[in-house]
ChimeraX commands (.cxc) that place a marker at each C-alpha (Angstrom):
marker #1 position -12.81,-12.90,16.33 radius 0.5
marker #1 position -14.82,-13.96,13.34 radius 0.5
marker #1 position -13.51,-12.87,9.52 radius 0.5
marker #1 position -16.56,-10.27,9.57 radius 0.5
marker #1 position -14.51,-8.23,12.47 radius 0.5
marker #1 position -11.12,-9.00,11.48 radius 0.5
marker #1 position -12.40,-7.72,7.58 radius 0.5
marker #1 position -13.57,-4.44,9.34 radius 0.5
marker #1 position -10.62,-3.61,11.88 radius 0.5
marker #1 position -7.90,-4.01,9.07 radius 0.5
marker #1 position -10.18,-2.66,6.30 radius 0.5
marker #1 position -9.76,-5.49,4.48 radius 0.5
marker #1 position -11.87,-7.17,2.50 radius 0.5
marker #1 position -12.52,-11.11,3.50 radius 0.5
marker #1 position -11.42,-12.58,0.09 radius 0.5
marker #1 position -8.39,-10.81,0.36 radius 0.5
marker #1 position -8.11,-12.56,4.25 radius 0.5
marker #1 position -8.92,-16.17,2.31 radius 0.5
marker #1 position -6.53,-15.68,-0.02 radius 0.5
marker #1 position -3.69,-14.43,2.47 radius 0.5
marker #1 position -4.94,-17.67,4.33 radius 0.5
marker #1 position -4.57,-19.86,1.17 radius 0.5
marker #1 position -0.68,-18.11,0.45 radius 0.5
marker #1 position 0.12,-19.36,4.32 radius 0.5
marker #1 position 0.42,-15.53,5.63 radius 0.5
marker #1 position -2.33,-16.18,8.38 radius 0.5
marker #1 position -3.44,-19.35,9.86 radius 0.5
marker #1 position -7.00,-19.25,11.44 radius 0.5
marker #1 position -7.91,-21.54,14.30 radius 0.5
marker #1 position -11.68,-22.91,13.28 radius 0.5
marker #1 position -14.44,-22.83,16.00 radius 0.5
marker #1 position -16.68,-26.04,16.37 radius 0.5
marker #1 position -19.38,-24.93,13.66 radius 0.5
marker #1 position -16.12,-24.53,11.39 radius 0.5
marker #1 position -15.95,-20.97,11.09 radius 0.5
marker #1 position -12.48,-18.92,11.27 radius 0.5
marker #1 position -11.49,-18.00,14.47 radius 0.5
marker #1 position -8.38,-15.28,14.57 radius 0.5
marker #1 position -6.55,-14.33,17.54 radius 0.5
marker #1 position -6.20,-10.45,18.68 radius 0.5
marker #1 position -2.56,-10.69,17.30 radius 0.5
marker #1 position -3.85,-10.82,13.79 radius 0.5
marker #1 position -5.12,-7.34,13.54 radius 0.5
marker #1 position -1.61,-6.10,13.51 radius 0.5
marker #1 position 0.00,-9.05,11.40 radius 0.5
marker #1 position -2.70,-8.19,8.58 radius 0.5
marker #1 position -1.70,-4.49,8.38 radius 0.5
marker #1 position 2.16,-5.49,8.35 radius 0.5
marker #1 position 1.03,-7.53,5.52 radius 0.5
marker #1 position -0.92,-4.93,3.52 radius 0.5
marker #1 position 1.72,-2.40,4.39 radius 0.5
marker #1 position 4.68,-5.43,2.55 radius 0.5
marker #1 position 1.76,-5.87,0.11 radius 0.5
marker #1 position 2.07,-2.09,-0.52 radius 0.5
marker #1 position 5.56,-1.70,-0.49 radius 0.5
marker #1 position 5.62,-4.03,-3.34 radius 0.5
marker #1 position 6.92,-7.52,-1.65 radius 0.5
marker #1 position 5.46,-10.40,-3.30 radius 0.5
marker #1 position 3.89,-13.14,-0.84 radius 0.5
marker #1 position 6.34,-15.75,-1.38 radius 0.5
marker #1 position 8.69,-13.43,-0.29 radius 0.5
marker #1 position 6.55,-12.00,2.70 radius 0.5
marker #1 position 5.80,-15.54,3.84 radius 0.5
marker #1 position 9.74,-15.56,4.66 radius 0.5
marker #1 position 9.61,-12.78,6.53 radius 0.5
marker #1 position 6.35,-12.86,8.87 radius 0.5
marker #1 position 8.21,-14.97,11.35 radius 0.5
marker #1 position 11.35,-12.26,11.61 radius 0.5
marker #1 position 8.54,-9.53,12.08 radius 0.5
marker #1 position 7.64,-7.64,15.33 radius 0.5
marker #1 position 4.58,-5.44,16.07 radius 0.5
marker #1 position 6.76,-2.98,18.00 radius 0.5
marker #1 position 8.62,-1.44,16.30 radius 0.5
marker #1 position 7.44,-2.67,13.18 radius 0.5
marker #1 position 11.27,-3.81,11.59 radius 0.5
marker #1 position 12.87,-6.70,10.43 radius 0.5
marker #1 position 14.75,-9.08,12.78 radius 0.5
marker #1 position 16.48,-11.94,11.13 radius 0.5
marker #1 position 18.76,-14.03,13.40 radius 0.5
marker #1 position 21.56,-15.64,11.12 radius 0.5
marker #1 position 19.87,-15.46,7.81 radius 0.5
marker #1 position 20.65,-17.77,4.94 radius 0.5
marker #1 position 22.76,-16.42,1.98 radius 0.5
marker #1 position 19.59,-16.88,0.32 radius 0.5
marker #1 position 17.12,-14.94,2.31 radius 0.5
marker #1 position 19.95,-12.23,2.34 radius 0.5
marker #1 position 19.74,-12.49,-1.87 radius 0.5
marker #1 position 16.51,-12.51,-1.74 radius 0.5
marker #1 position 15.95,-9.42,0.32 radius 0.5
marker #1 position 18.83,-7.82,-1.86 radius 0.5
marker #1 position 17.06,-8.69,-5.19 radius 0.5
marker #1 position 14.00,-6.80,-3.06 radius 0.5
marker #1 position 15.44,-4.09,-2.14 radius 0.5
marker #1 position 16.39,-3.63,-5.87 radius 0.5
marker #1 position 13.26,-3.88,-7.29 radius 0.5
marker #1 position 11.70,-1.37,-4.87 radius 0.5
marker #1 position 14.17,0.62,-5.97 radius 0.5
marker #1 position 13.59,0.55,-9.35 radius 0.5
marker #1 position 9.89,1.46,-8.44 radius 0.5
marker #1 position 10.88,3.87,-6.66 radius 0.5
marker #1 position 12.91,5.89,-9.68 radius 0.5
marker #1 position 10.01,5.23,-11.97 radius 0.5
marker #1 position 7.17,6.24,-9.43 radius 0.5
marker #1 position 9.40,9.55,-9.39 radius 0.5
marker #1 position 10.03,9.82,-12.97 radius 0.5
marker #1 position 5.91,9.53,-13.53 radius 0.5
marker #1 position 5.11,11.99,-10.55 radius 0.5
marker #1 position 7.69,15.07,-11.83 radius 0.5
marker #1 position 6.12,14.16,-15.49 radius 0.5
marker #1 position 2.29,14.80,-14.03 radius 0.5
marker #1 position 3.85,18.05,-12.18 radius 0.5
marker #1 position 5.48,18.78,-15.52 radius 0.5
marker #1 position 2.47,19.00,-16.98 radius 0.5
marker #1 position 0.13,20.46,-14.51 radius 0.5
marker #1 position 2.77,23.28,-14.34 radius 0.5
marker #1 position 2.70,24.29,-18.27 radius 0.5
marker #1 position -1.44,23.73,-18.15 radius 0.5
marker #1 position -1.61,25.94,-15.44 radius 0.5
marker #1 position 0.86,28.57,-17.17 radius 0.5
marker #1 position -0.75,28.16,-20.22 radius 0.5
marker #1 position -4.83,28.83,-18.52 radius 0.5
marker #1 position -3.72,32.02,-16.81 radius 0.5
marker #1 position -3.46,34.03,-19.84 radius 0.5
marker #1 position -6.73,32.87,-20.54 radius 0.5
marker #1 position -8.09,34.17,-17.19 radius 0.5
marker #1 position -6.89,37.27,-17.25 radius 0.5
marker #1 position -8.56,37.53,-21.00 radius 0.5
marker #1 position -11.95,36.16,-19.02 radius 0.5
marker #1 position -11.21,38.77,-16.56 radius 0.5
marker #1 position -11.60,41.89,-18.86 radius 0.5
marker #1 position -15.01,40.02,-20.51 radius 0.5
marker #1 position -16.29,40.24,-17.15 radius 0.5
marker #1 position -16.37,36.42,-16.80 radius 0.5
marker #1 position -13.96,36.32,-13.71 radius 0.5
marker #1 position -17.26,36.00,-11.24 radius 0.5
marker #1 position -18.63,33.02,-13.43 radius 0.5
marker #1 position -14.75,31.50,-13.27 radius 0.5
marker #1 position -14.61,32.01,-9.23 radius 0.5
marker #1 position -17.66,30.66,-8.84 radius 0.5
marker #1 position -17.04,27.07,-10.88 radius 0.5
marker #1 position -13.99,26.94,-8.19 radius 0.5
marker #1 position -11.29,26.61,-10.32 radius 0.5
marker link #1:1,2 radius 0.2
marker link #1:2,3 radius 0.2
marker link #1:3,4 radius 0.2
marker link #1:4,5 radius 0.2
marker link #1:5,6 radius 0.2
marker link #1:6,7 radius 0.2
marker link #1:7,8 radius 0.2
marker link #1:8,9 radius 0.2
marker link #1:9,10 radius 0.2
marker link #1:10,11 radius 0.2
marker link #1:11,12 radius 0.2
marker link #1:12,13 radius 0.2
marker link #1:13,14 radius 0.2
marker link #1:14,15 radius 0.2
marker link #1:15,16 radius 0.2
marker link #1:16,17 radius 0.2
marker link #1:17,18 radius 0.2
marker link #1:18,19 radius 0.2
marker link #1:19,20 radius 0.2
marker link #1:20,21 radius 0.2
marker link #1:21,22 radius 0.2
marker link #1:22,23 radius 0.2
marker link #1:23,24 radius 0.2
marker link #1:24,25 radius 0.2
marker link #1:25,26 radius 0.2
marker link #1:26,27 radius 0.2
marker link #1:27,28 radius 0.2
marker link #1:28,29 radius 0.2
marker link #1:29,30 radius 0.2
marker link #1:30,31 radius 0.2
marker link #1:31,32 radius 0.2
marker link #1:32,33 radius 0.2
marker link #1:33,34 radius 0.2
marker link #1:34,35 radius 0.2
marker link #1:35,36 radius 0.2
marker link #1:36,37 radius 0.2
marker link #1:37,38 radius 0.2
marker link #1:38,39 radius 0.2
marker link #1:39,40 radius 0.2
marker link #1:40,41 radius 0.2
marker link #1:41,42 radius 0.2
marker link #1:42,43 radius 0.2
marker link #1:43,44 radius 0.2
marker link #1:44,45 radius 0.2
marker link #1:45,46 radius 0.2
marker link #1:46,47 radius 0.2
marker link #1:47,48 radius 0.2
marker link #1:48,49 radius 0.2
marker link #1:49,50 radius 0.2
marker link #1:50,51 radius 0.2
marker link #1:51,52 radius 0.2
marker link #1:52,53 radius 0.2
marker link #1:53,54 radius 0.2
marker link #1:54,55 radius 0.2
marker link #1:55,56 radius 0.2
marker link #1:56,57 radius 0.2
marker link #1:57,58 radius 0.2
marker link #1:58,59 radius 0.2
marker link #1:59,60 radius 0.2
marker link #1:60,61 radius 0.2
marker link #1:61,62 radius 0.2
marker link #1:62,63 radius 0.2
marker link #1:63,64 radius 0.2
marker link #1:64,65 radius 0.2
marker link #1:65,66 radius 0.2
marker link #1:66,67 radius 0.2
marker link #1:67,68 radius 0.2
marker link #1:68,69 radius 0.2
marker link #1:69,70 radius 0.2
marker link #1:70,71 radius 0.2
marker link #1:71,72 radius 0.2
marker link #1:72,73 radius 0.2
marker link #1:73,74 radius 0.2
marker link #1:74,75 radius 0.2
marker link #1:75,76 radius 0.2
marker link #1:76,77 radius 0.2
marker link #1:77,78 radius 0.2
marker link #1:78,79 radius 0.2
marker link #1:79,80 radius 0.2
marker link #1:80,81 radius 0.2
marker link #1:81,82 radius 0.2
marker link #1:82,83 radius 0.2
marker link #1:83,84 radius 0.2
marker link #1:84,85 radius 0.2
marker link #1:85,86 radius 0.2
marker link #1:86,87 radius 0.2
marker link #1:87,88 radius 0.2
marker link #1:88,89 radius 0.2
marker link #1:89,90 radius 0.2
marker link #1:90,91 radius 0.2
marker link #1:91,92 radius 0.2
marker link #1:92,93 radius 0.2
marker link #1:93,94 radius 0.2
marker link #1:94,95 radius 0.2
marker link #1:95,96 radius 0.2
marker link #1:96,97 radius 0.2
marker link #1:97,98 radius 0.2
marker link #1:98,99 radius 0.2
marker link #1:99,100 radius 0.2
marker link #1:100,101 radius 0.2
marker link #1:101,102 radius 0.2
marker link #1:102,103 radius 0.2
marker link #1:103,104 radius 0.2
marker link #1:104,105 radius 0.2
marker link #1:105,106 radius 0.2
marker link #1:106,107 radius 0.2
marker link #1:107,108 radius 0.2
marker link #1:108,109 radius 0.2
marker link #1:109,110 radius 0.2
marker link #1:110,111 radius 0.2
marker link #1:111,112 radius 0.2
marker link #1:112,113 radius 0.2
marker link #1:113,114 radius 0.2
marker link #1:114,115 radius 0.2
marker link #1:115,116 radius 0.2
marker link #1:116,117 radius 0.2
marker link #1:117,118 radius 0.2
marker link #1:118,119 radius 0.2
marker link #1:119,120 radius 0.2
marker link #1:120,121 radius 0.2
marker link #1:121,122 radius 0.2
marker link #1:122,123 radius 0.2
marker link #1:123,124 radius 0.2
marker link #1:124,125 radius 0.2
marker link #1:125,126 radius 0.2
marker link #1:126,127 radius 0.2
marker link #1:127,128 radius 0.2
marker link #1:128,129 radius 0.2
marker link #1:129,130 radius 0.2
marker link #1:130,131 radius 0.2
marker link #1:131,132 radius 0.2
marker link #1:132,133 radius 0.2
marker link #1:133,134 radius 0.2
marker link #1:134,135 radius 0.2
marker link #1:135,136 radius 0.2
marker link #1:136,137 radius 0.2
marker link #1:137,138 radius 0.2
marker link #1:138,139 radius 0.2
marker link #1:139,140 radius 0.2
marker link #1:140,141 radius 0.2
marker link #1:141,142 radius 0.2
view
């Protein structure tokens, strides 16, 4: 398949599939007129990479790892890793982590905060409610 279909079945955009190309995470064939030619195969290996991507793995890192992945079930497989890979994946693991605690930290602070506004807009609906302004307040659908 072309980068066109590849782009479209991964819902990813093609500079995004260059640049995976240019960090070694995909290797195109090239057809005789010179345009990229990926296998079926890649479909899934460019959503394992968003989904790394995602999780917050850098490429260097994911580069490592795309040979010890496996479309089903999507998990890690290392046969006798290195002390390094095992460091690396380790130093990961912590750093996900870390995201982790502060991606909670900022969600309970938003829900914090959309708690109290909410508490602190119902007295003014009820207020509203008395002016005869509850219809006009229904109606914006809030």
């Amino acid at each position: 398949m072309r980068i066109g279909e590849l782009a479209d079945r991964t819902g990813t955009p093609r500079r995004l599939l260059r640049y995976y190309e240019e960090q070694g995470l995909i290797v195109p064939g090239r057809s005789p007129n010179g345009y990229r030619d990926y296998h079926e195969g890649y479909v899934d290996r460019v959503l394992q990479i968003r989904g790394l991507l995602d999780s917050g793995l850098p490429t260097r890192v994911i580069k490592q790892l795309l040979p010890c992945l496996h479309s089903k079930p999507r998990a890690i497989h290392i046969t006798d890793p290195t002390p390094e890979t095992i460091a690396t994946l380790e130093r990961e693991l912590e750093r996900i982590s870390e995201r982790i605690q502060c991606l909670v930290r900022s969600r309970d602070a938003i829900a914090d905060y959309l708690e109290t506004t909410r508490r602190s807009q119902q007295p003014a609906a009820v207020a509203a409610a008395g002016s005869g302004a509850t219809a006009r307040y229904e109606t914006a659908g809030v």
